[in-house]
C-alpha positions as a printed Julia matrix, in Angstrom:
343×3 Matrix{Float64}:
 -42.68  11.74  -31.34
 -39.4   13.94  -31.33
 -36.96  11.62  -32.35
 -33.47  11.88  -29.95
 -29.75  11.22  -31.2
 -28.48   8.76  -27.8
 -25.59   7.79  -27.08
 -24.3    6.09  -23.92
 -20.96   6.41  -23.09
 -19.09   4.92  -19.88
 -18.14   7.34  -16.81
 -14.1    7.54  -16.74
 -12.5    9.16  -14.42
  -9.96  11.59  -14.45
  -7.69  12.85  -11.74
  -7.96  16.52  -12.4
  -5.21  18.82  -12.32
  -6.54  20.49   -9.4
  -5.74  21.41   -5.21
  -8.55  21.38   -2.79
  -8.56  21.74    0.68
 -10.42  19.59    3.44
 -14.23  20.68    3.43
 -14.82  23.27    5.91
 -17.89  24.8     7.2
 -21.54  23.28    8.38
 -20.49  22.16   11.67
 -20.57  18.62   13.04
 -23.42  16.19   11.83
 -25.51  13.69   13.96
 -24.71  11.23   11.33
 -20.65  11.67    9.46
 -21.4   11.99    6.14
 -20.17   9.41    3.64
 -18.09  10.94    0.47
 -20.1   11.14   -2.41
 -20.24   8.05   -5.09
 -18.56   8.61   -8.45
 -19.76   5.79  -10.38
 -22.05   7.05  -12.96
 -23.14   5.46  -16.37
 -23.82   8.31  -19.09
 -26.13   8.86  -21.82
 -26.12  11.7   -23.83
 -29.42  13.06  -25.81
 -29.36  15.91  -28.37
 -31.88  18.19  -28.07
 -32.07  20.09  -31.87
 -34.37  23.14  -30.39
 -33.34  25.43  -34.27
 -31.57  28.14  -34.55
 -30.85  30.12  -31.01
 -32.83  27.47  -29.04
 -30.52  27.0   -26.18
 -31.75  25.56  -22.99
 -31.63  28.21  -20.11
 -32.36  26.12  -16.87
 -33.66  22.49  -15.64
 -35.63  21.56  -12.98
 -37.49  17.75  -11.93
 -39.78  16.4    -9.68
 -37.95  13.02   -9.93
 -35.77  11.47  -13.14
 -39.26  10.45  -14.64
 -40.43  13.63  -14.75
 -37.41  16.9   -15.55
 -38.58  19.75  -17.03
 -36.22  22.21  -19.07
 -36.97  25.52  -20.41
 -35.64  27.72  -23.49
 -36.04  31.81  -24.28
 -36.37  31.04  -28.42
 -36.33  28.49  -30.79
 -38.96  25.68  -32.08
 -39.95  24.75  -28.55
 -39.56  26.29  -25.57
 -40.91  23.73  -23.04
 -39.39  20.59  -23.03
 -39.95  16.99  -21.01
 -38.25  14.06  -19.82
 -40.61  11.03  -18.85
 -37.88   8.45  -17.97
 -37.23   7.74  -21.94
 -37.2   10.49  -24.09
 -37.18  14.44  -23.96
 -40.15  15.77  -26.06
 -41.66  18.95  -26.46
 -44.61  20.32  -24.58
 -46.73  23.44  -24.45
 -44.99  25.89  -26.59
 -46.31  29.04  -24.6
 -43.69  31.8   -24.62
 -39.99  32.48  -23.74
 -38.88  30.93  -20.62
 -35.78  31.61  -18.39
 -36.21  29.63  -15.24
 -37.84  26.61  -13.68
 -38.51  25.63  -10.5
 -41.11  22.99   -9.17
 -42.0   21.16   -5.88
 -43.47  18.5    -7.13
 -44.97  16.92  -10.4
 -48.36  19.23  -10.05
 -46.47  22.18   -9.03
 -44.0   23.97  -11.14
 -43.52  27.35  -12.1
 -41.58  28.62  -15.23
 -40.77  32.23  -16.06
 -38.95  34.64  -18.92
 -39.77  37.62  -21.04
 -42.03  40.37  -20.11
 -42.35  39.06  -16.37
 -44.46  36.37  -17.53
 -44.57  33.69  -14.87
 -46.87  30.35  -15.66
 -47.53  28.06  -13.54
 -47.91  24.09  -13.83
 -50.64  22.39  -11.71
 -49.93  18.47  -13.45
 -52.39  19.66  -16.27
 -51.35  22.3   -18.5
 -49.8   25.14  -17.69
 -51.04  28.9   -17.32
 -50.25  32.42  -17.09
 -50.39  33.25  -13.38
 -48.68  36.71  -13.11
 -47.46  39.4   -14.91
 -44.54  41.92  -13.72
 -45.65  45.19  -14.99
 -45.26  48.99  -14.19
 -46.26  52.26  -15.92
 -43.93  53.13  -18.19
 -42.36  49.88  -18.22
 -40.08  49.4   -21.41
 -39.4   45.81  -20.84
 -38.75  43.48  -18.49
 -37.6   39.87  -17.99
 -37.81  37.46  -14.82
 -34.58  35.51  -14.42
 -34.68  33.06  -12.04
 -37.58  31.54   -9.63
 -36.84  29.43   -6.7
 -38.76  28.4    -2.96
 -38.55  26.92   -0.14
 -42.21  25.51   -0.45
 -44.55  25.5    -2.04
 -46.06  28.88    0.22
 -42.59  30.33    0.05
 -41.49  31.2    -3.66
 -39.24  33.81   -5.0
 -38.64  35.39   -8.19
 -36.63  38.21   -9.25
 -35.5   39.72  -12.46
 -34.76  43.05  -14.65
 -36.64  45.75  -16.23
 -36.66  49.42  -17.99
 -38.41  51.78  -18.04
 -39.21  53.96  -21.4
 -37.49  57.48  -19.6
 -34.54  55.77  -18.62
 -31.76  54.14  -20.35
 -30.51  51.66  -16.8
 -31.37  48.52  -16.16
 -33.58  48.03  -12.98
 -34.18  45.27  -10.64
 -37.16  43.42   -8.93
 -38.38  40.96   -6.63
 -41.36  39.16   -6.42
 -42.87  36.54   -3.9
 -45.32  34.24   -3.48
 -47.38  33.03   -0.62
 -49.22  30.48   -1.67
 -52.26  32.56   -3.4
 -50.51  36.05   -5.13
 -47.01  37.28   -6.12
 -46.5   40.08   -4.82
 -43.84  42.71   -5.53
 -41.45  43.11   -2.43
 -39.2   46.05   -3.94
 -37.92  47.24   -7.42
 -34.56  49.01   -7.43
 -33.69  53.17   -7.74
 -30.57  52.02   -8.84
 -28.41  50.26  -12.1
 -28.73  46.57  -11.71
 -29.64  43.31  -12.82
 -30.85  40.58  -10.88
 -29.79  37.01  -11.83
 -30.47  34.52   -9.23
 -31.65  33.55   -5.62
 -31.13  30.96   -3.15
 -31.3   31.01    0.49
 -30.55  28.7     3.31
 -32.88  29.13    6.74
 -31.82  32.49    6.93
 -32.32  35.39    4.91
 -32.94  35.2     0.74
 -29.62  35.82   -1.1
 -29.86  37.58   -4.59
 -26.9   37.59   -7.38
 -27.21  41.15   -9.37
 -24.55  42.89  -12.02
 -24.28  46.21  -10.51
 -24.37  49.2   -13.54
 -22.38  51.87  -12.78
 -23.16  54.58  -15.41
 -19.78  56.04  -17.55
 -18.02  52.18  -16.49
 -17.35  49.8   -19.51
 -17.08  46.89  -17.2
 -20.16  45.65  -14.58
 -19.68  44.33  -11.18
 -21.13  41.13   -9.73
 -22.61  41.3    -6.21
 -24.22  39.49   -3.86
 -27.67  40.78   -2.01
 -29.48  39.96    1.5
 -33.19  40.41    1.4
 -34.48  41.27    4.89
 -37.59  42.38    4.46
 -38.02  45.63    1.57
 -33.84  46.1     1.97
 -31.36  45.16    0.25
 -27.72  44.87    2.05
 -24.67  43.95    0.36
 -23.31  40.89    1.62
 -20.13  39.83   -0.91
 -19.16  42.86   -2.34
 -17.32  42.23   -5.45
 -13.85  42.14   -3.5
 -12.31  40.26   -6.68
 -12.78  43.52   -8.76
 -14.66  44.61  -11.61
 -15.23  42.06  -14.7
 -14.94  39.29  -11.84
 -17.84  36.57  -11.66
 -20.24  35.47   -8.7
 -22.72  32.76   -8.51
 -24.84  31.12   -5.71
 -26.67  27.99   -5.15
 -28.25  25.8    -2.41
 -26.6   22.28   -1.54
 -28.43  20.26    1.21
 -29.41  23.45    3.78
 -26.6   25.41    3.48
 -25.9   28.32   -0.17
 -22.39  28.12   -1.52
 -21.21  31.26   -3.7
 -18.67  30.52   -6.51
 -15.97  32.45   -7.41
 -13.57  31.86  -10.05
 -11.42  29.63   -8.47
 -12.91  29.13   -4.65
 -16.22  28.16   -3.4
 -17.45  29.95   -0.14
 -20.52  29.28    2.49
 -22.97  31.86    3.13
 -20.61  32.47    5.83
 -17.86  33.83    3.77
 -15.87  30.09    4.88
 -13.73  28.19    1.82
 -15.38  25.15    0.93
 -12.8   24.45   -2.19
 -10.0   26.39   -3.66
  -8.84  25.52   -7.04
  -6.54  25.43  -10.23
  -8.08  24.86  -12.96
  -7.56  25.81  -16.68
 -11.46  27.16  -16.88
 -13.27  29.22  -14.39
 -15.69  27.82  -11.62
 -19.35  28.38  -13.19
 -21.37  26.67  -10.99
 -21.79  24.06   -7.91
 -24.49  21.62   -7.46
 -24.8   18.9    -4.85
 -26.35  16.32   -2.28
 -24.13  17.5     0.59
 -21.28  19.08    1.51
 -19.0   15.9     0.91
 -20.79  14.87   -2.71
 -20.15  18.13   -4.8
 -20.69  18.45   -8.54
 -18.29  21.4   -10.11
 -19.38  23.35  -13.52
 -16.73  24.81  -15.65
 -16.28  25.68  -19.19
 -16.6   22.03  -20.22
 -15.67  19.91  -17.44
 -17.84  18.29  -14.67
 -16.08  17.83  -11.26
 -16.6   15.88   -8.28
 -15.34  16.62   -4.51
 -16.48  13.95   -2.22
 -14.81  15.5     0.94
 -11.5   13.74    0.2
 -10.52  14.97   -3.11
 -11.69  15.82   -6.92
 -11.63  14.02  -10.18
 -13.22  14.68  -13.54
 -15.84  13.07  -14.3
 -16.79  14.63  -17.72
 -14.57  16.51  -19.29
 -13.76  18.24  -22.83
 -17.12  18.65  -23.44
 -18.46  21.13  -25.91
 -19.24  24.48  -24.5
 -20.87  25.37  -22.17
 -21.44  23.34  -19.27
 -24.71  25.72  -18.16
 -27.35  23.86  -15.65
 -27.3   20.61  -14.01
 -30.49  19.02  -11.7
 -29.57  16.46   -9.1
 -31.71  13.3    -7.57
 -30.58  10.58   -5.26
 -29.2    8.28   -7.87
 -29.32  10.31  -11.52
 -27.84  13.93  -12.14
 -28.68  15.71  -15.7
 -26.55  18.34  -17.08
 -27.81  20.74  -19.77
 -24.63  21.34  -22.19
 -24.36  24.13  -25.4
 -23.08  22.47  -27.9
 -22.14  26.03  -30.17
 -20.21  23.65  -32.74
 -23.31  21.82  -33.88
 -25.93  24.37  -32.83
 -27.87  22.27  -30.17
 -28.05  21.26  -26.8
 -26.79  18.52  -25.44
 -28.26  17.06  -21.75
 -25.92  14.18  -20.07
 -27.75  12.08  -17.73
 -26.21   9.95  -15.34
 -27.08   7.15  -13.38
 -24.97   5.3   -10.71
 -24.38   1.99  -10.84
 -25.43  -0.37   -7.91
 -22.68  -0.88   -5.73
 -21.44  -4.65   -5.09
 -21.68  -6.03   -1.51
């Protein structure tokens, strides 16, 4: 058994030095949604995965069962039963994971490998590969069900020096490829609401020393820009589903699908990421913060962590947050758990 480094701390709260503006966007419920609770218990495991072995992404079936996924280092398949993180099948180098339930998950990395978890074992289920192909890497993987799956990534080919991108989905039996690109860029990530797919890429303009991040629609085989980089070049995107609707991230903001302001902020770190239940129980990623809007107004709820604050994975009543810990060399994953409230 791996043996873990715990310690369990108590959630404080912090009014952060930040603005935010009333929730917008989403329309009217059936049902008003009650802010979001704040009062977590956390414990903090080390995960020592040897030199390089960061944890990319995280992804659970429930709090008994979380999955997380590294691209080097001793193991790079690691799992949470409830207790302890341990490692599993140590098959190849893994970027993403994404699951829909405990006999379903898929993982994917270098060489367009994608594997595929069936409660068992997992297995090699595809392979991105075209003639000529230098290399290639699948970034991120994420569905709508289970029939429903998409994955996209970057590649090069041996005659070219650019980047390339692709995008794969499944239907329930094959990936297929939907489209690769004739043009610089590298696909990151992709979420979608009940509309169309949205992809994150770094745009590669050839002779430029600085990339631009921008935001994709996938309607069938085309791709259509949706959120140009308006910020300007070295600027930073990034996208994620909450409840039905996909909020984008800026530095400082964080829009709808729609282009409307969720959040504006101040901080002293940039926005990485957004997580969440609903629109009125939001979990904020910066450098080394974790922040909380519930509708009303934000606090800190961790904060001066080591960096980097990278992934997080939310259930009803735990949320686990995978942390690089560049100080010490290992990974860090705070797991909290809300405390009942008293009648």
């Amino acid at each position: 058994m791996f043996k873990l480094n715990t310690i369990v701390i108590a959630c404080l709260l912090f009014v952060a030095s930040i603005t935010s503006c009333n929730i917008l966007g989403g329309g009217d419920d059936d049902e008003p949604l009650e802010p979001g609770p704040r009062n977590y218990t956390w414990q903090v495991d080390t995960v020592a995965n040897g030199p390089s072995g960061w944890l990319y992404d995280i992804w659970g079936s429930s709090p008994e069962d979380v999955w997380a996924v590294a691209s080097s280092g001793l193991h790079t398949l690691w799992h949470f039963d409830g207790e302890s993180w341990e490692p599993a099948q140590n098959i190849y180098s893994f970027e993403a994971v994404f699951g829909f339930s405990e006999a379903d998950v898929w993982a994917a990395g270098s060489d367009g490998r994608i594997y595929h978890f069936d409660g068992g074992s997992w297995k090699l289920d595809y392979t991105f590969n075209k003639p000529g192909m230098y290399s290639g890497s699948v970034t991120d993987i994420w569905g709508r069900s289970g029939s429903d799956v998409y994955a996209v990534g970057t590649f090069s080919m041996s005659n070219e020096s650019k980047a390339l991108g692709f995008v794969l989905h499944y239907d329930g039996k094959d990936w297929k490829e939907v489209l690769t690109t004739d043009f610089g860029v590298q696909f990151h990530r992709v979420r979608a609401d009940n509309k169309l797919p949205l992809i994150l890429g770094t745009k590669i303009e050839e002779g430029s020393a600085v990339d631009e991040m921008i935001i994709y629609s996938l309607n069938s085989k085309t791709l259509e820009v949706v959120f140009p980089n308006a910020m300007g070049k070295g600027s930073s995107f990034w996208l994620n589903d909450v409840s039905d609707e996909v909020y984008i991230t800026t530095e400082h903001s964080i829009l709808t699908y729609e282009g409307d302001e969720v959040l504006s902020f101040s901080t002293r770190n940039d926005i990485v990421g957004v997580y969440g239940r609903h629109r009125k129980d939001l979990l904020i990623l910066t450098g080394n913060q974790v922040l909380h809007n519930n509708g009303e107004n934000t606090v800190s709820l961790l904060e001066d962590l080591p960096l980097n604050v990278y992934r997080a994975q939310l259930f009803s009543e735990e949320a686990f947050f995978l942390v690089w810990d560049f100080n010490n060399g290992t990974n860090l994953i705070y797991h909290g758990t809300l405390e009942e409230q008293e009648e």
